[in-house]
N, CA, C and O atoms as a GROMACS GRO file, in nm:
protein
  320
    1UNK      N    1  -7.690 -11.263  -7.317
    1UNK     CA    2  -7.769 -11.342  -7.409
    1UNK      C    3  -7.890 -11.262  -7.454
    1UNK      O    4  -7.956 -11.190  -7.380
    2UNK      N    5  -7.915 -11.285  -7.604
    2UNK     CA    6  -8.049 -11.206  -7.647
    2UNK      C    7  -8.167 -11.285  -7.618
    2UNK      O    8  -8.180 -11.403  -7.651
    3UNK      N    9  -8.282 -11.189  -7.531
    3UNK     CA   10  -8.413 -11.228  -7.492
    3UNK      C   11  -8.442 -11.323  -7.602
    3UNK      O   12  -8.412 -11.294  -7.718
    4UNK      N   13  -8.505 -11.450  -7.568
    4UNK     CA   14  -8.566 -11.528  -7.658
    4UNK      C   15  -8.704 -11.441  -7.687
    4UNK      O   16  -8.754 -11.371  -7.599
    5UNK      N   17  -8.772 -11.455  -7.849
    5UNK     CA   18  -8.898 -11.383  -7.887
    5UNK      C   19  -8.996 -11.456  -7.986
    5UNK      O   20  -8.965 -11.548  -8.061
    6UNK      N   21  -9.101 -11.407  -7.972
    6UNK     CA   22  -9.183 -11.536  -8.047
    6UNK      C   23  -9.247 -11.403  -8.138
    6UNK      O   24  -9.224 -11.286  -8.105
    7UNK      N   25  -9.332 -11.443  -8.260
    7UNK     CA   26  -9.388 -11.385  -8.346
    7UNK      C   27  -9.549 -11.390  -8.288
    7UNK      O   28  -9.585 -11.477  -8.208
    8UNK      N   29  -9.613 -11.316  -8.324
    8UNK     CA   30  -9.770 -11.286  -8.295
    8UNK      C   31  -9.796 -11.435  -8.287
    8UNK      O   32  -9.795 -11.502  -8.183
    9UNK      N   33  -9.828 -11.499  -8.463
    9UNK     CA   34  -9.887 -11.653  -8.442
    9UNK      C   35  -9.831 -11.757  -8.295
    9UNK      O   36  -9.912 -11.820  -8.228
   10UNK      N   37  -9.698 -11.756  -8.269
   10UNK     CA   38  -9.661 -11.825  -8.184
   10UNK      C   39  -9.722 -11.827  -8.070
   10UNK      O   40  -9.788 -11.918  -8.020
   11UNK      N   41  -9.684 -11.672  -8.013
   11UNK     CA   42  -9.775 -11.636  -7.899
   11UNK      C   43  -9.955 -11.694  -7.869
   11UNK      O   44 -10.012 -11.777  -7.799
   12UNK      N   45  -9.972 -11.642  -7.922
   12UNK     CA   46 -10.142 -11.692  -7.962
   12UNK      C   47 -10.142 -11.828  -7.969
   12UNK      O   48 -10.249 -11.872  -7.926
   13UNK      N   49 -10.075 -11.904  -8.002
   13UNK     CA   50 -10.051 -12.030  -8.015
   13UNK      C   51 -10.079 -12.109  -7.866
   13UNK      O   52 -10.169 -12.174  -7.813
   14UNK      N   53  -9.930 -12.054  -7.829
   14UNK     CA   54  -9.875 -12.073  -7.672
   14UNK      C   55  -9.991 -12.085  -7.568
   14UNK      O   56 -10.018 -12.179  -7.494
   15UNK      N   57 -10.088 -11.892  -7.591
   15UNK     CA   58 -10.146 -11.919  -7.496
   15UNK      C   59 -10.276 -11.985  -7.506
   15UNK      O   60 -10.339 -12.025  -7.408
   16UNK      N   61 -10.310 -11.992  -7.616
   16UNK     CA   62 -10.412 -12.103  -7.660
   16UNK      C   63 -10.375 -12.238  -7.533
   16UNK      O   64 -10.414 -12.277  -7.423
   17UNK      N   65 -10.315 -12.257  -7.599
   17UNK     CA   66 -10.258 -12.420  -7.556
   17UNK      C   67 -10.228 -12.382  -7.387
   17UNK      O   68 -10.238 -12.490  -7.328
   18UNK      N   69 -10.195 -12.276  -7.290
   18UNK     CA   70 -10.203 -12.276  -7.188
   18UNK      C   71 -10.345 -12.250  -7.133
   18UNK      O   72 -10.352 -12.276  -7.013
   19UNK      N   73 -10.467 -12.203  -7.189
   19UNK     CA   74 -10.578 -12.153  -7.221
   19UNK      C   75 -10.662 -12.324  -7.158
   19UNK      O   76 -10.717 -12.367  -7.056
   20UNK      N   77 -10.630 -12.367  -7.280
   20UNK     CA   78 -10.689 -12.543  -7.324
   20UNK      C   79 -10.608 -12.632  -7.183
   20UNK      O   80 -10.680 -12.725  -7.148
   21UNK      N   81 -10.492 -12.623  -7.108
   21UNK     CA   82 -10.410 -12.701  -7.041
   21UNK      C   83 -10.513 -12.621  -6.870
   21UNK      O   84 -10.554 -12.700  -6.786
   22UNK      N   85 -10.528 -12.524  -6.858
   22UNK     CA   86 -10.571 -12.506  -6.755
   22UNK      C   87 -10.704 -12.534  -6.739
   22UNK      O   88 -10.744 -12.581  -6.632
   23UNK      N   89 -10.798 -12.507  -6.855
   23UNK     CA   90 -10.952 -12.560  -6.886
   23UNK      C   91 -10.975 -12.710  -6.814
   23UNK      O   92 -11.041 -12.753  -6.719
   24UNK      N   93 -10.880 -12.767  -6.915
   24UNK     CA   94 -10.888 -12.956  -6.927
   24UNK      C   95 -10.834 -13.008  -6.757
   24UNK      O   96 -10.886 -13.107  -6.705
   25UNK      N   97 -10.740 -12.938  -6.694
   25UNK     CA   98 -10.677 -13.013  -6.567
   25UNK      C   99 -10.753 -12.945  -6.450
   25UNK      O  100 -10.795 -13.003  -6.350
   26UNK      N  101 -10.764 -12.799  -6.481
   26UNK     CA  102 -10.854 -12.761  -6.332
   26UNK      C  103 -11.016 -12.658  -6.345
   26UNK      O  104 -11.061 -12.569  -6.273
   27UNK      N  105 -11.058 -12.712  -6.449
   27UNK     CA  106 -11.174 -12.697  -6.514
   27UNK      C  107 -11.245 -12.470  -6.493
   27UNK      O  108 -11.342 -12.397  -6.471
   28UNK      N  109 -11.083 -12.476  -6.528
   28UNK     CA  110 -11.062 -12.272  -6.496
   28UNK      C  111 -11.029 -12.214  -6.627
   28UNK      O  112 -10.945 -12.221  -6.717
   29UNK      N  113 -11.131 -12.157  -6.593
   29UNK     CA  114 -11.091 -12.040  -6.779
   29UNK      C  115 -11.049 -11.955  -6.734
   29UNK      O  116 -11.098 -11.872  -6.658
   30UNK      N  117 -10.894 -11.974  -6.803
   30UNK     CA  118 -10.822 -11.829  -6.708
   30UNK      C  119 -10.857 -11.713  -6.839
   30UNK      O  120 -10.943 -11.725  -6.926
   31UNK      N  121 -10.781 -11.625  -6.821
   31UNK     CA  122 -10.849 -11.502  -6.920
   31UNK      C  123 -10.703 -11.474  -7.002
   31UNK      O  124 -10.612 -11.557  -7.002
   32UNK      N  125 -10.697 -11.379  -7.052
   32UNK     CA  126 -10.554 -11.304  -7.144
   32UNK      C  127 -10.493 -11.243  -7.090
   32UNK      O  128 -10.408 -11.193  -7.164
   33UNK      N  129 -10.483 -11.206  -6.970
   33UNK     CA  130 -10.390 -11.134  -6.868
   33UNK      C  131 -10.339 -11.281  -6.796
   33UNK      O  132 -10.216 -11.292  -6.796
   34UNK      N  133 -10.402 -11.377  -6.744
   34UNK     CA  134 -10.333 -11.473  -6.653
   34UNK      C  135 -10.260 -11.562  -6.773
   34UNK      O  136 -10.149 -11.604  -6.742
   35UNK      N  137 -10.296 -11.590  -6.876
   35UNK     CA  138 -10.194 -11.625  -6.997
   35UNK      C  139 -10.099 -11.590  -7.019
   35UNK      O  140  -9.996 -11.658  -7.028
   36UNK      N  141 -10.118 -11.424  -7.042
   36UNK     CA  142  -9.990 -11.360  -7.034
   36UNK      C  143  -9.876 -11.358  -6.995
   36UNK      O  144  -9.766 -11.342  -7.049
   37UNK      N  145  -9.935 -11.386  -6.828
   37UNK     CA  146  -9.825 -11.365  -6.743
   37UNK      C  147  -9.724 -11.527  -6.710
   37UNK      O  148  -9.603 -11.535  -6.688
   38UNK      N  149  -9.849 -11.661  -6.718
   38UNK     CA  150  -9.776 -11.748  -6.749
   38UNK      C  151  -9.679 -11.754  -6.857
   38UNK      O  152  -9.561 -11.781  -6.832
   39UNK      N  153  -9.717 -11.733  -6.970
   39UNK     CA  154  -9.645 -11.755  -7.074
   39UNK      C  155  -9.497 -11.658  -7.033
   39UNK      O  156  -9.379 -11.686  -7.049
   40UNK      N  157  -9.553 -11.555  -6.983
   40UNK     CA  158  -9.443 -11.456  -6.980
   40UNK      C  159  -9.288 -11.515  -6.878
   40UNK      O  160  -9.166 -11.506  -6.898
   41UNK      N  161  -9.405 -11.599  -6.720
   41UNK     CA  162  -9.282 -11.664  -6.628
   41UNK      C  163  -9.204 -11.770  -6.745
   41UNK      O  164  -9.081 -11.763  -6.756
   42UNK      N  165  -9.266 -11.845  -6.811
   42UNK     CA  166  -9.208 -11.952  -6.905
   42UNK      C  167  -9.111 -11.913  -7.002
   42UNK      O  168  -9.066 -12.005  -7.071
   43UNK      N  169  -9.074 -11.814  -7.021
   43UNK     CA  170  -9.035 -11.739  -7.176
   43UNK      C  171  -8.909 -11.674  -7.055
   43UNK      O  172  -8.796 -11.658  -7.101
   44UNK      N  173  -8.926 -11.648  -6.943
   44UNK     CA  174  -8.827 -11.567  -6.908
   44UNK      C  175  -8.724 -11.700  -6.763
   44UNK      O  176  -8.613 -11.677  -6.716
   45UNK      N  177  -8.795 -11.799  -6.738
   45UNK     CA  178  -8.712 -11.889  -6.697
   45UNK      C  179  -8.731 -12.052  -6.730
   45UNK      O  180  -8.664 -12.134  -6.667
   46UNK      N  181  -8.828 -12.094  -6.836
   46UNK     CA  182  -8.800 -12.188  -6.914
   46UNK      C  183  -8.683 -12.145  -7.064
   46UNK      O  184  -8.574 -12.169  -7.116
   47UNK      N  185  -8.782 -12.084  -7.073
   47UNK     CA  186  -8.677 -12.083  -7.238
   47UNK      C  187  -8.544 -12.081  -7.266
   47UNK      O  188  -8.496 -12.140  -7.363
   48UNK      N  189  -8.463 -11.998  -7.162
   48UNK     CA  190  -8.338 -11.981  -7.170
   48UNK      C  191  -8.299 -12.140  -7.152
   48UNK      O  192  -8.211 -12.194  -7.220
   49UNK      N  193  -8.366 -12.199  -7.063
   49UNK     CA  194  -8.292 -12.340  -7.014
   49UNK      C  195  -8.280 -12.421  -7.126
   49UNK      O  196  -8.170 -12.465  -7.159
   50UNK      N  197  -8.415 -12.453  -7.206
   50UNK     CA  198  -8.443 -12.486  -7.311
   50UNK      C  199  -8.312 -12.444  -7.440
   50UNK      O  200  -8.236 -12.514  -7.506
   51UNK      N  201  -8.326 -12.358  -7.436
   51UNK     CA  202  -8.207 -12.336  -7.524
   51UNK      C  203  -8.081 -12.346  -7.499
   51UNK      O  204  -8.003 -12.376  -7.590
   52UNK      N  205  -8.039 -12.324  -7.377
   52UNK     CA  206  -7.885 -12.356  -7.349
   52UNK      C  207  -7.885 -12.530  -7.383
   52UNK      O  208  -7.807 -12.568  -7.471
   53UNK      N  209  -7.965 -12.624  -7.320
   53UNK     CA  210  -7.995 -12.760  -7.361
   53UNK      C  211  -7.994 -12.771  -7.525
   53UNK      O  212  -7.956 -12.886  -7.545
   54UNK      N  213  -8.010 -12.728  -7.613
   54UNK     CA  214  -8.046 -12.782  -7.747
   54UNK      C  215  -7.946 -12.716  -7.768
   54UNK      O  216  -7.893 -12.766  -7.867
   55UNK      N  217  -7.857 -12.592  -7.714
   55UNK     CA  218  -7.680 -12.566  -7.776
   55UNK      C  219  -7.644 -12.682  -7.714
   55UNK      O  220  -7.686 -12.764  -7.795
   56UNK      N  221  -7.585 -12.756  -7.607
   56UNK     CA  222  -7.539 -12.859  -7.592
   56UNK      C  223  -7.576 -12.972  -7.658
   56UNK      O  224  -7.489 -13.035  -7.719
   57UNK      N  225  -7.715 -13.018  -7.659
   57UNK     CA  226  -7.712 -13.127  -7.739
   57UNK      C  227  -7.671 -13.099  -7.910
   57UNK      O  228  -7.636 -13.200  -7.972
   58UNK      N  229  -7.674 -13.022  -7.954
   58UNK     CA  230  -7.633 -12.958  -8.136
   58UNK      C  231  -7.467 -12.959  -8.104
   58UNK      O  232  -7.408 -12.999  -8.205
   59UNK      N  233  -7.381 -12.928  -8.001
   59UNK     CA  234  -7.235 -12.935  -8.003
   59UNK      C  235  -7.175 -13.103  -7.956
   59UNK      O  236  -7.057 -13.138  -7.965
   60UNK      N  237  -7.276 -13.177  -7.912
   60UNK     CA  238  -7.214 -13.310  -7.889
   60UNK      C  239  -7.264 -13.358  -8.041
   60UNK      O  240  -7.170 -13.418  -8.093
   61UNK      N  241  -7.364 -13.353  -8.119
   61UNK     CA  242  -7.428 -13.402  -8.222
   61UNK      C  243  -7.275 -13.353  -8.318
   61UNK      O  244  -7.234 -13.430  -8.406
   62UNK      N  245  -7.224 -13.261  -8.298
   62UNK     CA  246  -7.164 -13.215  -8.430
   62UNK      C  247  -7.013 -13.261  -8.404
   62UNK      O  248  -6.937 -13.274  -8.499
   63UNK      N  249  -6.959 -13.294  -8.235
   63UNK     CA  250  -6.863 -13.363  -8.232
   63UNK      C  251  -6.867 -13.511  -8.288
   63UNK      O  252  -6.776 -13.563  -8.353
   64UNK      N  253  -6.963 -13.558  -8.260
   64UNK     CA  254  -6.983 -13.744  -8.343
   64UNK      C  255  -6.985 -13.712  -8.431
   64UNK      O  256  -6.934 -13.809  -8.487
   65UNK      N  257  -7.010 -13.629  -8.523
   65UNK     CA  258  -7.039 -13.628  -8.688
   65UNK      C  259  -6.892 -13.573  -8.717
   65UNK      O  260  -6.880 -13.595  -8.838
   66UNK      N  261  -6.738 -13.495  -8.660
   66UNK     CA  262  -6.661 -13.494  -8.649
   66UNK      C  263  -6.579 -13.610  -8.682
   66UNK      O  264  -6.503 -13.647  -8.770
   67UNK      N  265  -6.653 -13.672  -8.516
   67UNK     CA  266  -6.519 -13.852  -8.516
   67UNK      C  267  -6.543 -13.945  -8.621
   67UNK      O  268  -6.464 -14.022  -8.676
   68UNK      N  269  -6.757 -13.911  -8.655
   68UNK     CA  270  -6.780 -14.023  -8.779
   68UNK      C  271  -6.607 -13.968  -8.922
   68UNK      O  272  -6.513 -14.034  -8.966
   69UNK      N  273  -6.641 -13.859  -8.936
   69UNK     CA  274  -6.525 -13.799  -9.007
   69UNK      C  275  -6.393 -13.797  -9.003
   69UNK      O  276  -6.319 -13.780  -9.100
   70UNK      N  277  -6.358 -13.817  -8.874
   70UNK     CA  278  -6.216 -13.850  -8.911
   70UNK      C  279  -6.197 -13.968  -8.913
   70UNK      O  280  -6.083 -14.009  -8.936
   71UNK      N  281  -6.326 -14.077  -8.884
   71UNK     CA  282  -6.268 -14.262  -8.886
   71UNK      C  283  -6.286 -14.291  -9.044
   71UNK      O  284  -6.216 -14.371  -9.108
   72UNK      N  285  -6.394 -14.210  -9.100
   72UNK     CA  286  -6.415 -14.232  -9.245
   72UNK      C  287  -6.262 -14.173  -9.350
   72UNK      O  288  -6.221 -14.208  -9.460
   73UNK      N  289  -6.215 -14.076  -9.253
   73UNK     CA  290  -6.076 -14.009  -9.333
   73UNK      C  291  -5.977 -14.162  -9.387
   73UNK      O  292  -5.948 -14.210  -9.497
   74UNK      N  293  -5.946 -14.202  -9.230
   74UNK     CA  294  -5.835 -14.286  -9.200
   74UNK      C  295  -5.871 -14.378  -9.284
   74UNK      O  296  -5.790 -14.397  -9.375
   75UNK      N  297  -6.004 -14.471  -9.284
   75UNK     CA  298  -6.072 -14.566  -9.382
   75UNK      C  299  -5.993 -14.554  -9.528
   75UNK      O  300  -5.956 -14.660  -9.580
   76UNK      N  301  -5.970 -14.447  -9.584
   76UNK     CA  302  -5.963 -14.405  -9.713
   76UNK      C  303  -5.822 -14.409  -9.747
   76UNK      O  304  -5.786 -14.379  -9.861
   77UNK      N  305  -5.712 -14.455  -9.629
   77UNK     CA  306  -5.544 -14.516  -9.663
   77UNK      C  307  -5.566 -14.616  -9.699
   77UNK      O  308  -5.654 -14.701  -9.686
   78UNK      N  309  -5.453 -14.601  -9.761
   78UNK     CA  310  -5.410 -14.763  -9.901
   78UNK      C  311  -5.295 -14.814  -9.828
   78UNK      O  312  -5.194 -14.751  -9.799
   79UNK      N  313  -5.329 -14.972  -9.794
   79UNK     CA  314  -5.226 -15.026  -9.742
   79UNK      C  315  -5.078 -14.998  -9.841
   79UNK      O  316  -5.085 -14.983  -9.963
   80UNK      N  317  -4.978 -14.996  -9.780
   80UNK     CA  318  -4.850 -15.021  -9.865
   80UNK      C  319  -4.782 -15.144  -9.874
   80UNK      O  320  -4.682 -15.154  -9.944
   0.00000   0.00000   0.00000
């Protein structure tokens, strides 16, 4: 599987928001190295999970939109 990757803005984003989440709950300003490295554990054993989850939920989504399709097929016979 290819490494999941984020663009500059994202990143900065991310650790903003891990920045603001550690401030607000344990009143610690962590710095740009302890960001880093969170973001970095998250990216290398959240994300994959994250994404294998949203391929499964996108392949059950596209089987119902399938069955909606073949009940709408059958709909469309003319009695004889």
């Amino acid at each position: 599987m290819q490494k999941i990757t984020l663009n500059d803005e994202q990143k900065k984003q991310i650790m903003e928001e891990i920045r603001y989440f550690f401030d607000e709950e344990y009143g610690e300003d962590i710095g740009i190295i302890k960001q880093t490295k969170i973001m970095d554990l998250f990216m290398e054993q959240l994300a994959p999970v994250v994404y294998n989850k949203a391929l499964d939920d996108a392949i059950l989504w596209y089987k119902r939109q399938q069955e909606n399709l073949e009940a709408d097929y059958y709909t469309l016979y003319k009695e004889n």
